[in-house]
LUMZAFI-795735 format. One record per residue (C-alpha): x, y, z; residue in three letters. Coordinates in pm, whole numbers, plus 32768, in hexadecimal, padded with zeros to 4 digits. Example, Ala and Ser with C-alpha at 12.3 -4.5 7.8 and 13.67 -1.06 7.14 Angstrom:
<rs>
    c1    c2    c3  rest
  84CE  7E3E  830C   ala
  8557  7F96  82CA   ser
</rs>
This chain:
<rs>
    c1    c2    c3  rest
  8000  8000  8000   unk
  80B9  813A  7F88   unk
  8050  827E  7E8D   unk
  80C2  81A1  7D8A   unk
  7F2E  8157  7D4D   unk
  7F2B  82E8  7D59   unk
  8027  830F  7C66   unk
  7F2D  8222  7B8A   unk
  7DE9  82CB  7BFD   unk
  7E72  8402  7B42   unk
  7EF5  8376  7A28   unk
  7DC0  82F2  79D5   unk
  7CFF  842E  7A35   unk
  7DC1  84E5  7925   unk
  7DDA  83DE  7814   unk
  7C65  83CA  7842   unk
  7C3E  8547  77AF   unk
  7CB8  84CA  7661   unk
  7C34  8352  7651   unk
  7ADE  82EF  76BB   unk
  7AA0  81F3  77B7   unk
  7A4D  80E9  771A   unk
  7BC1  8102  768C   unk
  7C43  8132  77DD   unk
  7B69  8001  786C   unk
  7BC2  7F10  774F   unk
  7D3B  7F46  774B   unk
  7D8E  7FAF  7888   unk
  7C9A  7F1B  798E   unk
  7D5A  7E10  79FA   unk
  7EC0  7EBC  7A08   unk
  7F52  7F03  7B2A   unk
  80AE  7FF2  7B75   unk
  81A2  7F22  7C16   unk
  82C1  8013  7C28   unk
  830C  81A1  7C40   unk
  847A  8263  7C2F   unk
  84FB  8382  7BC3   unk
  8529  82E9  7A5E   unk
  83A3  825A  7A42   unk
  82B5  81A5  7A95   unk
  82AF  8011  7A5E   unk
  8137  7FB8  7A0A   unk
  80EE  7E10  7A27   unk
  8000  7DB9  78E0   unk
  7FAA  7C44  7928   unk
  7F46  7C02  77A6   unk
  8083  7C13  769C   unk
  7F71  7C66  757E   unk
  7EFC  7DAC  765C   unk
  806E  7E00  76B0   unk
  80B0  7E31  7539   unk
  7F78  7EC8  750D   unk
  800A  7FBB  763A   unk
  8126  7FE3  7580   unk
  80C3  8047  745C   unk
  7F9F  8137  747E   unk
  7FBA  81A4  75F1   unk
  811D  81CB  7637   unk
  80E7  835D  75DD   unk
  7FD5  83D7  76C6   unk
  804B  8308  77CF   unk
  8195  83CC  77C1   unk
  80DD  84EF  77A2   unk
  8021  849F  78BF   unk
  8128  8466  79A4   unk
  81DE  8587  7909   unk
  80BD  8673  7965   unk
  80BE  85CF  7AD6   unk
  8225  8612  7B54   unk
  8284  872E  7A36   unk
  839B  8661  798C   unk
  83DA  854D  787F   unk
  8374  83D4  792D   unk
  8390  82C2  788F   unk
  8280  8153  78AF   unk
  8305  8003  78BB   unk
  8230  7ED8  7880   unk
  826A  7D85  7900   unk
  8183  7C40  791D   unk
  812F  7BAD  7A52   unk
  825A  7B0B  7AC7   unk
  8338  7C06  7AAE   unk
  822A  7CC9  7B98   unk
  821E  7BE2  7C88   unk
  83AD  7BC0  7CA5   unk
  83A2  7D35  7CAF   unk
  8290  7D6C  7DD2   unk
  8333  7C43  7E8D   unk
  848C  7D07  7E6F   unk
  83BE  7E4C  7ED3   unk
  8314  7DC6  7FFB   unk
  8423  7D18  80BD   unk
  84FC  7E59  8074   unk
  83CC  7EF6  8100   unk
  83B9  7E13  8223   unk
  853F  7E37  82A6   unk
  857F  7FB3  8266   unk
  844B  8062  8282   unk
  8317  7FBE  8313   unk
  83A7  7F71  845D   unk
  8313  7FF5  85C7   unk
  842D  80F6  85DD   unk
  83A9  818E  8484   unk
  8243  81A7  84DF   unk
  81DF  82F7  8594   unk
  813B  82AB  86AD   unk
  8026  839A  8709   unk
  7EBF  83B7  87CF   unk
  7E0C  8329  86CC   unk
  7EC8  81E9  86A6   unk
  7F89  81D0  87F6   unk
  7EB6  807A  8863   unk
  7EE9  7FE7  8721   unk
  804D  8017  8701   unk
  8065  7F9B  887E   unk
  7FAD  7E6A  8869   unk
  8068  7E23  8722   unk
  81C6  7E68  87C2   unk
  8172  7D58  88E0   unk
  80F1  7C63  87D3   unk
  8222  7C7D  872D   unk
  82F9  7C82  885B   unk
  8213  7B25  8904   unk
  81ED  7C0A  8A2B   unk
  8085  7B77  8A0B   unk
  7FA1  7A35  89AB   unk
  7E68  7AE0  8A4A   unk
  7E39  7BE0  88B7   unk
  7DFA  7A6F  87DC   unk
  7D66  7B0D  86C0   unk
  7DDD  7C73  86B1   unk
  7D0B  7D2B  8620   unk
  7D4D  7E5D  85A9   unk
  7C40  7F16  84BF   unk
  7C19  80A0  842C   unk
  7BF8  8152  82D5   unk
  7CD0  811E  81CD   unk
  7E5E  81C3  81C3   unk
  7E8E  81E3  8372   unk
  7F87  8112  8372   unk
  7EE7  7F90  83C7   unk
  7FD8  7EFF  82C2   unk
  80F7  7F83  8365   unk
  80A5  7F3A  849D   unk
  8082  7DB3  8407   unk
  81E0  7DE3  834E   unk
  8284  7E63  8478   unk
  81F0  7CFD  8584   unk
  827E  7C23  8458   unk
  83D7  7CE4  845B   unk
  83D9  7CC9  85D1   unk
  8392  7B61  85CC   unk
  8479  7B11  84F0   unk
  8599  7BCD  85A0   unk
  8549  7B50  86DE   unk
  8505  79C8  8676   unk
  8596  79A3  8500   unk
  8542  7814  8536   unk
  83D3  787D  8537   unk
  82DD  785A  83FE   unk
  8227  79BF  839E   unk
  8116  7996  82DB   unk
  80DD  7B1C  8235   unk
  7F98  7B1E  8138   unk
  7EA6  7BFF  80CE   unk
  7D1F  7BAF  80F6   unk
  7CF9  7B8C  7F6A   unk
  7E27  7AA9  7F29   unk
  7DC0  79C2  8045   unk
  7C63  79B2  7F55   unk
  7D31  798F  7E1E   unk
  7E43  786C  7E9A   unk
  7CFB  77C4  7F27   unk
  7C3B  77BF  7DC4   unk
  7D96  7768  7D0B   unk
  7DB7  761A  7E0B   unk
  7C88  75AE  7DB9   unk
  7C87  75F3  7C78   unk
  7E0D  752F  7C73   unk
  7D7A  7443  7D4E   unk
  7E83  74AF  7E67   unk
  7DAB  74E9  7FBB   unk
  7EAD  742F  806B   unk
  7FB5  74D9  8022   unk
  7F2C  7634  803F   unk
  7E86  75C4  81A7   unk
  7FEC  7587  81D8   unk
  807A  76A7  81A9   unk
  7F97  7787  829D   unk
  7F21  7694  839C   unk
  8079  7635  83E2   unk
  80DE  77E3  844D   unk
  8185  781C  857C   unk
  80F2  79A4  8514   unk
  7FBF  79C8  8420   unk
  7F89  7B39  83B0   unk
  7E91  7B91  82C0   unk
  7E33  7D03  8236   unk
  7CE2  7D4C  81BA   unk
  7C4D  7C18  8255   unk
  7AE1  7CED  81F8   unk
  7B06  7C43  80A3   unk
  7AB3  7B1D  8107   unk
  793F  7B4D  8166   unk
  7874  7AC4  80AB   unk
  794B  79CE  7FF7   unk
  78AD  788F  808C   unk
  79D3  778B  8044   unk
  7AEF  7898  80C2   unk
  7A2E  78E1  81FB   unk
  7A32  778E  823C   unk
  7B8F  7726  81FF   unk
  7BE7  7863  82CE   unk
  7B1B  77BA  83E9   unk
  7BC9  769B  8400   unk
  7CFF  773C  83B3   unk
  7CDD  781B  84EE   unk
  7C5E  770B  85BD   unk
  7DA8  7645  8591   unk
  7E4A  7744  85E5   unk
  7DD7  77CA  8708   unk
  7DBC  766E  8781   unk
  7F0D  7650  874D   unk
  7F57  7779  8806   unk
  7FF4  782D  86BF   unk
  7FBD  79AB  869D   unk
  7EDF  7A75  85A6   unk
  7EC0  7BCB  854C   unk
  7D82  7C36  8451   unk
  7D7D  7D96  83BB   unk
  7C36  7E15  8343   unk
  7B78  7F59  82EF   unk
  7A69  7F06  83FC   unk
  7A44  7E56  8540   unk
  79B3  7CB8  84F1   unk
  78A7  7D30  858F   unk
  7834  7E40  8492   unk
  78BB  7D4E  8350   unk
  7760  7CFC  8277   unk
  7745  7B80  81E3   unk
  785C  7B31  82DF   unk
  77F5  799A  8376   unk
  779D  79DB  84D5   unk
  787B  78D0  854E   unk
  79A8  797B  8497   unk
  7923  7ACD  8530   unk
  7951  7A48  8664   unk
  7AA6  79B2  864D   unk
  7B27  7AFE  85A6   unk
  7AA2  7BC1  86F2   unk
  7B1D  7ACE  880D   unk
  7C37  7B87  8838   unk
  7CEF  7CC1  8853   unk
  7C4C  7DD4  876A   unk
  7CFA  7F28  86F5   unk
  7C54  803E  8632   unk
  7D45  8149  85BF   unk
  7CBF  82B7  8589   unk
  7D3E  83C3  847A   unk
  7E58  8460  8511   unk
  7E70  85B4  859C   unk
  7F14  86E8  8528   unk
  804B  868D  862D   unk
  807C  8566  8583   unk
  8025  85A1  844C   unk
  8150  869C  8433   unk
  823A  858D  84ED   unk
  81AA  848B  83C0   unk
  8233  8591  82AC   unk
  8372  85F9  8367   unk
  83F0  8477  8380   unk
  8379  8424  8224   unk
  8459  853C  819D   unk
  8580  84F2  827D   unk
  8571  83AA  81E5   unk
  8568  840F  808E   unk
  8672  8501  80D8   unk
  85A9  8622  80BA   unk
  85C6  8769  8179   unk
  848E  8832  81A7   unk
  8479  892F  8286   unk
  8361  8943  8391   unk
  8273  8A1C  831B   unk
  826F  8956  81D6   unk
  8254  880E  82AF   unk
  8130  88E6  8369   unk
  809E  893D  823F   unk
  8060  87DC  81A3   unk
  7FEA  8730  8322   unk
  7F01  887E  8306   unk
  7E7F  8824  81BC   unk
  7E72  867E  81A1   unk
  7D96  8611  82EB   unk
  7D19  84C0  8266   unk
  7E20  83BD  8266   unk
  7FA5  836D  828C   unk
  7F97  82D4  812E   unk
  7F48  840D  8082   unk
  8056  84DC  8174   unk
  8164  8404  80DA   unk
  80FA  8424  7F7F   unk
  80F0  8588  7FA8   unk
  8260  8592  8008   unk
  82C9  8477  7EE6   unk
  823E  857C  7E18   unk
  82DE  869D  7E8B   unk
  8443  85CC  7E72   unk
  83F6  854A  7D0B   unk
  8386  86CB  7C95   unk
  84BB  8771  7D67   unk
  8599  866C  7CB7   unk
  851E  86A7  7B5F   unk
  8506  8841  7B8A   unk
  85E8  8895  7C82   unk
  850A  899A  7D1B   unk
  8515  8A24  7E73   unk
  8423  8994  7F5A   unk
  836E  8A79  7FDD   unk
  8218  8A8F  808B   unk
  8185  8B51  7F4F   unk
  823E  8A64  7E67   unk
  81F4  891F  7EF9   unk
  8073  89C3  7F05   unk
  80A4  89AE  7D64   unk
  811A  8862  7DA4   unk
  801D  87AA  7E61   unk
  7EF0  8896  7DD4   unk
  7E48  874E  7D3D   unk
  7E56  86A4  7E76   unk
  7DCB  87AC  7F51   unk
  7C7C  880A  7F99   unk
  7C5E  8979  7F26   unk
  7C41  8A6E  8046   unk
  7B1A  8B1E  7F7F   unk
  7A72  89FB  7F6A   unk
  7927  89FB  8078   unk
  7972  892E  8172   unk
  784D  8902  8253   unk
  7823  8912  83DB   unk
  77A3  880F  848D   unk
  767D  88D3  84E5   unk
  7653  8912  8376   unk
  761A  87B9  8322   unk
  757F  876B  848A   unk
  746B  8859  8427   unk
  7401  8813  82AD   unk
  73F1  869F  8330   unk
  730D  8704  845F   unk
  723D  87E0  834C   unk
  7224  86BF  8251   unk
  7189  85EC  8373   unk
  7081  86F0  83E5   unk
  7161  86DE  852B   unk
  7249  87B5  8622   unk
  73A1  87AA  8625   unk
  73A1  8781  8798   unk
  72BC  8634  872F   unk
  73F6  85E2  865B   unk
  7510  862F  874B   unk
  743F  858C  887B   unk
  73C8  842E  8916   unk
  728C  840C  886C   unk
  7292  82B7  87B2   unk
  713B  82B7  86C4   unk
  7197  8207  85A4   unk
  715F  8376  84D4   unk
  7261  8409  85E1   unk
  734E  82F1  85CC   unk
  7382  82E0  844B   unk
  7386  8452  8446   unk
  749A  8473  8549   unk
  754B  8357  8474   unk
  7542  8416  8338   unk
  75A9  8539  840A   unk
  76F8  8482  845C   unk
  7729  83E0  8312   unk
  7723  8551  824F   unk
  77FA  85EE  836F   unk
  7923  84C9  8319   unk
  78C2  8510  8187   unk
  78FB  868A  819D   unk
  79C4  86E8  829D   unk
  7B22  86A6  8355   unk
  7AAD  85E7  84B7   unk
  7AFD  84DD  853D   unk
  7A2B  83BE  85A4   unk
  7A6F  8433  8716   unk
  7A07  85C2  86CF   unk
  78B9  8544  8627   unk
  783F  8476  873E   unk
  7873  8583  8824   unk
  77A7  8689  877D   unk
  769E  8588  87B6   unk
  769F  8581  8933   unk
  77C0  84A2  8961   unk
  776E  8384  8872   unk
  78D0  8296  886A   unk
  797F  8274  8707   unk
  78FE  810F  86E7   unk
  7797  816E  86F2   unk
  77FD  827C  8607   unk
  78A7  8190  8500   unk
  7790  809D  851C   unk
  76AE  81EA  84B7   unk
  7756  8242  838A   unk
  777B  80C0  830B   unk
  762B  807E  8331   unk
  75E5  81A0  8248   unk
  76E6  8155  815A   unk
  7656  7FF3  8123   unk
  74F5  8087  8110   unk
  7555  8198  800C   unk
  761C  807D  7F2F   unk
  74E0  7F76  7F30   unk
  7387  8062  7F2D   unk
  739E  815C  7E14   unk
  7295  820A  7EB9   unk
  733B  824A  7FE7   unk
  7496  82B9  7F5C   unk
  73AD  83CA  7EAE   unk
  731E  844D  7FE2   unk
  74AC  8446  8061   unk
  74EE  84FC  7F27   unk
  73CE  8618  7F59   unk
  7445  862B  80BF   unk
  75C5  8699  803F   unk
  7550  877E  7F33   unk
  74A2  881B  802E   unk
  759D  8835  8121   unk
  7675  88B9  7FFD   unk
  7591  89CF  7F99   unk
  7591  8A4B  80F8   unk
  76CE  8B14  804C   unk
  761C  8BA0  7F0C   unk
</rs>
């Protein structure tokens, strides 16, 4: 997980101005960048026909695309899927024993517990945290934290076997045994772990055969007294088409949510990342971008590999007004309406026929209740807070209740059509507040 899927997101942003989307669907859909330097960017094409194809009639406006993103001539590599997987195999044990290590990861309030109960995982201070689980949005820093037990673990007790796998491979190694006929040997390989950690374990909900050989995968290893560590975007709890039996083993241990990180460690996030790219920006500049970037650590650190990669190429001074030039794509603009709580608090309330007091307080009619739900779901949409800041405007509610809030929304407004309208005549009304 790096800016590398940035880097793409752009690219294809600006090729699709000149090609139309069926063009970008059909020939770049399943493509994936592998690799990103000062000379280029390495892009994996699985099918040899499509990487001549590539070659032939895209080569230019990618170029041009990646020209237009970092102001200087870039060059695209294409390789097939081998030479992708050697590469991102290279790339993530480099990953693993110089960067993603507990000494590299900035501890802060919103991720102190996590990064604690990891540490004594890692360090067997502990039996009593069998699963770890530690859950929160995307880019705060839950695949480090799983990078950082395994190099632990492996530095402490090099004899033991680390199993490291993301949610979705698990799922595709399990459809390729059976497919090969080779159950036994991939039961093998992660029931025998002295250290199972899997990233993204979310994916496997409703996948009725995974689930399963997850189940019995955990249960053999917690009988065995072997140590796991899950990483998801939501507590088991809160996972949809999750087994209830697997929901259960997921929560029977030690769970960790990790918030967006404040403005104190946001700037100690950018600070490290350029130290380690050898890049010296001064504080008001480092000020400027934790000011600026509030979501996640993710896009912190793509915002400096940026401002490296455009220094590098232009050799410009980096200062606050320059790096603002910089970054301008990746910030949201300070014209731009941002609405106040109370804003959105009160075009919800109005929708309803209701008070925001009705909103903000204990009453829990099932109009009140999906109101004050919306409520918290727009205020996370629009505006900067954190999980812990909404549930307080709401007399006190905890973050969990919060999350819950906003997921059950989420999931409404992606199956009823109906309802995602209402959410969508809710925000343009919030929105107008500013015309």
């Amino acid at each position: 997980m790096n800016s590398l899927d940035e880097i793409w997101a752009g690219v294809l942003e600006l090729m699709g101005q000149e090609l139309t989307s069926v063009a970008i669907s059909t020939w770049f859909g399943d493509c994936r960048p592998v690799g990103f330097s000062e000379a280029g960017l390495t892009l994996c094409v699985p099918s040899e026909f499509k990487r001549s194809v590539i070659f032939a009639r895209f080569m230019e406006p990618l170029k041009a695309a990646l020209s237009q993103i970092f102001s200087g001539d870039m060059e695209v590599t294409l390789v097939g899927e081998e030479a992708a997987q050697e590469q991102e195999t290279k790339k993530t044990d480099e990953a693993d024993s110089e960067e993603y290590t507990f000494e590299r990861f900035v501890v802060g309030p919103s991720n102190k517990f996590a990064h604690a109960a990891s540490l004594a995982v890692a360090k067997g201070e502990t039996r009593s945290y069998n699963p770890l689980f530690i859950y929160g949005d995307s880019g705060l820093g839950k695949t480090h934290l799983l990078y950082a037990i395994r190099h632990e673990v492996m530095l402490r007790h090099p004899e033991y076997y680390v199993v490291f796998v993301r949610g979705e491979d698990f799922m595709n190694e399990l459809i390729a045994a059976i497919q090969t006929g080779k159950n036994v040997e991939f039961r093998e390989k992660y029931r025998s772990a002295d250290f199972l950690l899997i990233d993204d374990i979310q994916i496997v909900a409703g996948k009725a055969s995974t689930q399963d050989e997850m189940f019995h995968t955990f249960n053999t290893l917690y009988e065995a007294k072997k140590q796991m560590v899950f990483t998801s975007d939501r507590p088991p709890s809160d996972m949809p088409n999750l087994t209830e039996r697997l929901q259960s083993r997921l929560g029977m241990g030690l769970q960790a949510d990790i918030q967006p990180p404040d403005f104190e460690t946001r700037a100690a996030i950018v600070r490290n990342k350029s130290m380690s790219l050898g890049l010296a920006l001064s504080s008001d500049v480092v000020n400027y971008i934790a000011e600026n970037m509030t979501s996640n650590v993710r896009q912190l650190e793509g915002a400096v590999l940026k401002i490296r990669a455009q220094s590098d190429l232009m050799n410009v001074q980096l200062t606050v007004s320059e790096v603002a030039k910089l970054l301008k794509d990746m910030f949201r603009q300070k014209s731009a309406y941002v609405p106040t709580p109370e804003d959105i608090i009160r075009e919800t309330a109005k929708y309803f026929s209701l008070s925001p007091e009705d909103l903000k307080g204990q009453r829990r009619t099932r109009n009140t209740a999906l109101a004050r739900q919306i409520a918290m779901y727009e205020i996370r949409k629009l505006t900067n807070l954190s999980l812990q800041d909404i549930g307080a405007i709401f007399e006190g509610r905890d973050h969990t209740t919060v999350l819950s809030s906003i997921q059950k929304i989420e999931k409404n407004v992606e199956s009823d059509s109906e309802f995602a309208q209402q959410v969508k005549d809710i925000t343009s009304n919030i929105n107008a507040h500013n015309l």
